[in-house]
C-alpha positions in Angstrom: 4.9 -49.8 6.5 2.3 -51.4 8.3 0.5 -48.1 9.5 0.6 -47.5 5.6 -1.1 -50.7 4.5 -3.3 -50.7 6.8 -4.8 -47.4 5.7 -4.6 -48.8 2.3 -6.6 -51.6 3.4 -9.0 -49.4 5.0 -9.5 -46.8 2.0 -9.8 -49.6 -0.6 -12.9 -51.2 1.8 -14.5 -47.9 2.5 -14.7 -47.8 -1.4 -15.9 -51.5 -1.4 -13.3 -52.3 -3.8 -11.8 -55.8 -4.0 -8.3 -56.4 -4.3 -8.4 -58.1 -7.7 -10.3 -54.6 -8.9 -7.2 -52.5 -7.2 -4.4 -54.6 -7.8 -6.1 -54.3 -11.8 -6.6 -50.9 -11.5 -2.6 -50.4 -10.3 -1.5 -53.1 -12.8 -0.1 -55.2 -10.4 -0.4 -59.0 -8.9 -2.8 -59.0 -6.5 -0.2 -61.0 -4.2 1.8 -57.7 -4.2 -1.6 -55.6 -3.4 -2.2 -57.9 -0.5 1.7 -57.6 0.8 1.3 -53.9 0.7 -1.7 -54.1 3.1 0.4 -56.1 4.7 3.2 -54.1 5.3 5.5 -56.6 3.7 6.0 -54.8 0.5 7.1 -51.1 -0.1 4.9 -48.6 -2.7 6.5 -47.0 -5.4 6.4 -43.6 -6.2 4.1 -44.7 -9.4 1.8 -46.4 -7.5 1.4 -43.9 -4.5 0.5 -41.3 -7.1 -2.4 -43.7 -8.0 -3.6 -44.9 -4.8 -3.6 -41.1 -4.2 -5.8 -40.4 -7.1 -8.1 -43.2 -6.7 -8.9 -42.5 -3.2 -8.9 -38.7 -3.4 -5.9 -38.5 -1.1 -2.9 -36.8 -0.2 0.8 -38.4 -0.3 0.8 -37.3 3.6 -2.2 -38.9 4.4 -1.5 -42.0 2.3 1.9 -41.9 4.3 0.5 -41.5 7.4 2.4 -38.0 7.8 -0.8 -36.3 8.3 -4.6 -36.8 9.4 -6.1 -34.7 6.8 -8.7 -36.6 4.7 -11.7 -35.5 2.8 -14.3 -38.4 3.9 -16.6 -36.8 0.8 -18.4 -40.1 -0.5 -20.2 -41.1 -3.8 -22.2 -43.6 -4.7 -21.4 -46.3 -7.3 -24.2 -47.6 -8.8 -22.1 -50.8 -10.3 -21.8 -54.0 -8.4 -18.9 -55.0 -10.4 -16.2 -52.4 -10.8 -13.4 -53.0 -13.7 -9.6 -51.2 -13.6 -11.0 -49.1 -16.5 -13.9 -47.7 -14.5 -11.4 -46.9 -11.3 -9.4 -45.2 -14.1 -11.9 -43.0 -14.7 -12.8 -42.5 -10.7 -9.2 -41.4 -10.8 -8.9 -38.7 -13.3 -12.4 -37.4 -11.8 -10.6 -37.6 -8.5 -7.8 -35.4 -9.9 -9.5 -33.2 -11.4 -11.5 -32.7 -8.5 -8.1 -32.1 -6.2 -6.6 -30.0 -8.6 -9.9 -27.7 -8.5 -9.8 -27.5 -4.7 -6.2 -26.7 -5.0 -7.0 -24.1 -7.3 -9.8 -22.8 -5.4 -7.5 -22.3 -2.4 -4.9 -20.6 -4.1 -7.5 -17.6 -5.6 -9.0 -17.1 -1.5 -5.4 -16.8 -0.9 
């Protein structure tokens, strides 16, 4: 777990996101946030599946099972960044994945 939190840790900074913002954005304590980092805490399926959307990730990658990332980055323009506008990162996110998916399945 502590390969896992670690990248979690390292995703969230990349995105210069606080832990209060994430552990908002999951609906979660931030003490729990900061134990998953950690390695101390395990993730639910619930919150994987957010983490995921939020930082444009796979489950594997998340996991550590694979390597495969897209480091695409975007500019925020906000230095203070509520749960509500990481909500909306999120579904952009997915809909972004879901169009790559998509995309691959037609060249297929």
């Amino acid at each position: 777990m502590k390969k896992v939190g670690a990248r979690i840790e390292t995703l969230r900074e990349n995105m210069n996101l606080t832990p209060k913002a994430v552990s908002s954005y999951l609906g979660i304590p931030i003490e729990n946030l900061l134990d998953m980092e950690n390695g101390n805490k395990n993730i639910t399926l619930s919150l994987l599946n957010k983490l995921c959307s939020l930082f444009r990730c796979s489950e594997s990658y998340l996991l550590c099972r694979s390597e495969e990332f897209d480091h695409t980055k975007f500019a925020l323009r906000s230095t203070s960044i509520e749960a509500d506008d990481l909500e909306g990162i999120a579904s952009m996110n997915r809909i972004y994945m879901n169009m790559q998916y998509l995309t691959s399945k037609m060249d297929d």
